[in-house]
Chimera marker file (.cmm) of the C-alpha trace (Angstrom):
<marker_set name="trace">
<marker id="1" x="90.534" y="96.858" z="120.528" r="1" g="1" b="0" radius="0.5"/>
<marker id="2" x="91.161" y="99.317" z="117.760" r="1" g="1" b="0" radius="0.5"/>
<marker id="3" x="91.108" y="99.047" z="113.782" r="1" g="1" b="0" radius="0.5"/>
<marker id="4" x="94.633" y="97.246" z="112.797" r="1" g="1" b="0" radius="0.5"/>
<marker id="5" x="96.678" y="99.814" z="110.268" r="1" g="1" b="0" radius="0.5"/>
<marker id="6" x="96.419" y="96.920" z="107.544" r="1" g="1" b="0" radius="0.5"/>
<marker id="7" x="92.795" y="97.369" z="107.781" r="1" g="1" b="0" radius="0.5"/>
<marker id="8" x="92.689" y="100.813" z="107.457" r="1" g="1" b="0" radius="0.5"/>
<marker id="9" x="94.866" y="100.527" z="104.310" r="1" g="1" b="0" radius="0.5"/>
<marker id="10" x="92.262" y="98.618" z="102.857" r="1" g="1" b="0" radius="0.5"/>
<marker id="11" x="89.352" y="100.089" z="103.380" r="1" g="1" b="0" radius="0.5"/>
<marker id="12" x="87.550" y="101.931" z="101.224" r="1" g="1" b="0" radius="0.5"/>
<marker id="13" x="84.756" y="104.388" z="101.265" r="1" g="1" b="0" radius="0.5"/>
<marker id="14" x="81.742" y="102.174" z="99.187" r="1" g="1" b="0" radius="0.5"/>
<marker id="15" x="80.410" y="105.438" z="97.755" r="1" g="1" b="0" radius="0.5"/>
<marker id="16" x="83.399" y="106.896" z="96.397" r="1" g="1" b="0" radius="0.5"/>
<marker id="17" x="85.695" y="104.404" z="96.432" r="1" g="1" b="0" radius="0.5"/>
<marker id="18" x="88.212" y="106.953" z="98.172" r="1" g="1" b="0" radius="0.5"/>
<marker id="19" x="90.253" y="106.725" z="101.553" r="1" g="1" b="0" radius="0.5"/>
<marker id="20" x="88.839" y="106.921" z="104.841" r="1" g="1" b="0" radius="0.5"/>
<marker id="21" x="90.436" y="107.606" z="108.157" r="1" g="1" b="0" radius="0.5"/>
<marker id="22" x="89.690" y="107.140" z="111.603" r="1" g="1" b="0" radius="0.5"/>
<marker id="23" x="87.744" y="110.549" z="113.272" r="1" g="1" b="0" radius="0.5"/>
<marker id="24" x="89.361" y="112.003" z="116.618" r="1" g="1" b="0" radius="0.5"/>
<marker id="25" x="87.075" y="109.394" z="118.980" r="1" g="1" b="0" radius="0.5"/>
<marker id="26" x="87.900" y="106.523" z="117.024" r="1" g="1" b="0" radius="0.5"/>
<marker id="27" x="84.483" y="105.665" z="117.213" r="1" g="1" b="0" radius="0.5"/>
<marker id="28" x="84.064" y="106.254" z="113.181" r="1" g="1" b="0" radius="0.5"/>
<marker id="29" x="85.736" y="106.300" z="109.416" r="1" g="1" b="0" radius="0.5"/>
<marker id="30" x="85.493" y="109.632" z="107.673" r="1" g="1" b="0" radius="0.5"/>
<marker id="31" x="85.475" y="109.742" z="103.703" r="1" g="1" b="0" radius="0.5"/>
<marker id="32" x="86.297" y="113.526" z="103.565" r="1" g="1" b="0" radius="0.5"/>
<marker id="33" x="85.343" y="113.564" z="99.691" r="1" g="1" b="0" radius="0.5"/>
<marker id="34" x="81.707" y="112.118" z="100.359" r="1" g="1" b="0" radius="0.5"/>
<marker id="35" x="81.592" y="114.273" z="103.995" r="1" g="1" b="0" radius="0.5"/>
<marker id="36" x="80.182" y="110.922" z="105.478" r="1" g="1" b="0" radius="0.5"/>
<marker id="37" x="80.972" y="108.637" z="108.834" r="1" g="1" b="0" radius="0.5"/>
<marker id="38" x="80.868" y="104.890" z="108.562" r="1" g="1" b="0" radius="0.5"/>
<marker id="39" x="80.177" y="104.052" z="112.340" r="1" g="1" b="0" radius="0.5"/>
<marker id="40" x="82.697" y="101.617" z="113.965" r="1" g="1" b="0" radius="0.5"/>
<marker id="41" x="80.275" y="98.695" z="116.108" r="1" g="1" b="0" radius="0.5"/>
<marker id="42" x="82.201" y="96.413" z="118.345" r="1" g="1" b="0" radius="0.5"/>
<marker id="43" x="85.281" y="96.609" z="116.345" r="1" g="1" b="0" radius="0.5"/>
<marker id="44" x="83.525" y="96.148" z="112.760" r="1" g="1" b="0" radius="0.5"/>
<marker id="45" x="83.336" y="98.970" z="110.614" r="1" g="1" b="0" radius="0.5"/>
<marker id="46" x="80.175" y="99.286" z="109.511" r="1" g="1" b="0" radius="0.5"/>
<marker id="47" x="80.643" y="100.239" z="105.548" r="1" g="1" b="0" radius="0.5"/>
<marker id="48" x="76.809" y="100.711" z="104.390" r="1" g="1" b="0" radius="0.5"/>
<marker id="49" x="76.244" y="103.955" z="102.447" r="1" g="1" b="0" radius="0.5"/>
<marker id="50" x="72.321" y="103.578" z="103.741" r="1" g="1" b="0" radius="0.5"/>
<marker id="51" x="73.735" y="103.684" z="107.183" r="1" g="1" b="0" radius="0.5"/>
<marker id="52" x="76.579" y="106.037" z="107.143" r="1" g="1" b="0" radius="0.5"/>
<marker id="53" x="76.012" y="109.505" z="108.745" r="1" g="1" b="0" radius="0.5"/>
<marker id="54" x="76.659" y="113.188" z="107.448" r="1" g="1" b="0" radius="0.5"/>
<marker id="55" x="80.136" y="114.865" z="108.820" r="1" g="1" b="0" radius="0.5"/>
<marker id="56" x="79.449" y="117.864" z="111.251" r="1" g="1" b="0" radius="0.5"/>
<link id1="1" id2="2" r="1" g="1" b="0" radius="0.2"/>
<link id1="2" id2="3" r="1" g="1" b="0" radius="0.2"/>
<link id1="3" id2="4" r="1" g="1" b="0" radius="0.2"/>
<link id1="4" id2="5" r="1" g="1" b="0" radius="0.2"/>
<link id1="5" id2="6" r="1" g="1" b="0" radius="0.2"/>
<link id1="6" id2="7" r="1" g="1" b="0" radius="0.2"/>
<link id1="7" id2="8" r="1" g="1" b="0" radius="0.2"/>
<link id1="8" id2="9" r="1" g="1" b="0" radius="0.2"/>
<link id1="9" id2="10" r="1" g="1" b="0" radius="0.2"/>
<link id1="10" id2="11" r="1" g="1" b="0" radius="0.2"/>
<link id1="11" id2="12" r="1" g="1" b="0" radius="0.2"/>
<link id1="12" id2="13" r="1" g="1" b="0" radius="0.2"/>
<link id1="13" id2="14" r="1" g="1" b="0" radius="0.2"/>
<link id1="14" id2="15" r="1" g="1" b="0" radius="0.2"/>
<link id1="15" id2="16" r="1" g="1" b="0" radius="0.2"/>
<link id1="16" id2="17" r="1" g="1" b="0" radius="0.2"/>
<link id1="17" id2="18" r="1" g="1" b="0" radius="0.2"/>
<link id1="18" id2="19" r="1" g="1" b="0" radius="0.2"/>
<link id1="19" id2="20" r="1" g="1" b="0" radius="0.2"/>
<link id1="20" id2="21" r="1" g="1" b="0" radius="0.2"/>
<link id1="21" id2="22" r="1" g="1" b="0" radius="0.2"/>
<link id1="22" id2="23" r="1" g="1" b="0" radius="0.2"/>
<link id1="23" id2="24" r="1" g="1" b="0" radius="0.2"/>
<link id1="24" id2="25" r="1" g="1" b="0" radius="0.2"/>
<link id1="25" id2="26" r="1" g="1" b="0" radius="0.2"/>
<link id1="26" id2="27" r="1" g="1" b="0" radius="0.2"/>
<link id1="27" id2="28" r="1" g="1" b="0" radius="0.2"/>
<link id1="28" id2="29" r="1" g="1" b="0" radius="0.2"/>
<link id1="29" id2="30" r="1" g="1" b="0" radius="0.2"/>
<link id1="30" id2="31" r="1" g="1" b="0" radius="0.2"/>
<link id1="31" id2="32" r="1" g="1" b="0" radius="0.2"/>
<link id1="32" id2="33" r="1" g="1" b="0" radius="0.2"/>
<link id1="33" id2="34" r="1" g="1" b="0" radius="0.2"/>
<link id1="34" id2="35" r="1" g="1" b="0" radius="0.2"/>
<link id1="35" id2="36" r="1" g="1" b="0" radius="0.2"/>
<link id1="36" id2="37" r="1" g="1" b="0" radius="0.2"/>
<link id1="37" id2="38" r="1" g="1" b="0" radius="0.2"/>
<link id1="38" id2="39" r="1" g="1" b="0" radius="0.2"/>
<link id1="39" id2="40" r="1" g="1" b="0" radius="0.2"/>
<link id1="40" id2="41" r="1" g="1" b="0" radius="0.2"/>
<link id1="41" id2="42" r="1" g="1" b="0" radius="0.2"/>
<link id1="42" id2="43" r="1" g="1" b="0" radius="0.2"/>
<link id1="43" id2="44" r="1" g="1" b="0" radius="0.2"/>
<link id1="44" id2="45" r="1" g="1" b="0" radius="0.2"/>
<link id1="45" id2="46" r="1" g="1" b="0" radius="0.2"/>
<link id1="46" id2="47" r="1" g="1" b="0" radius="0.2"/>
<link id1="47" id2="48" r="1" g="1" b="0" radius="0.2"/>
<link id1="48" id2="49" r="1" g="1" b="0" radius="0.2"/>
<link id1="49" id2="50" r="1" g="1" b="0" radius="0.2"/>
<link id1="50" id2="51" r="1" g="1" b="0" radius="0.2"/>
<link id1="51" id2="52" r="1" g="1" b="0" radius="0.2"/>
<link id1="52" id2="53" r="1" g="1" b="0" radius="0.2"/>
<link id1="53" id2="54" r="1" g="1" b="0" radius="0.2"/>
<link id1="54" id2="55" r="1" g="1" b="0" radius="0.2"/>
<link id1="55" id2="56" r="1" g="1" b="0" radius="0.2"/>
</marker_set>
């Protein structure tokens, strides 16, 4: 199961408060403002600045 498109329009990136978008494995969301990955577990996005991991 993937992230529905009216969850993606909500979400936001908690640092920034900008958009973020699903990375190429769909295993992620990118804020490309902050360069950071929110890591997608079982389905939930996992929106924790503490957690979130730098963009290669």
């Amino acid at each position: 199961m993937t992230l529905s498109k009216e969850l993606l329009e909500i979400l936001a990136c908690p640092k920034c408060k900008g958009d973020v978008a699903l990375n190429k494995n769909e295993d992620g969301l990118v804020c490309d403002k902050c360069k950071l990955v929110y890591e997608i577990r079982e389905d939930i996005p996992v929106m924790l600045i503490d957690e979130a991991k730098p963009l290669n």
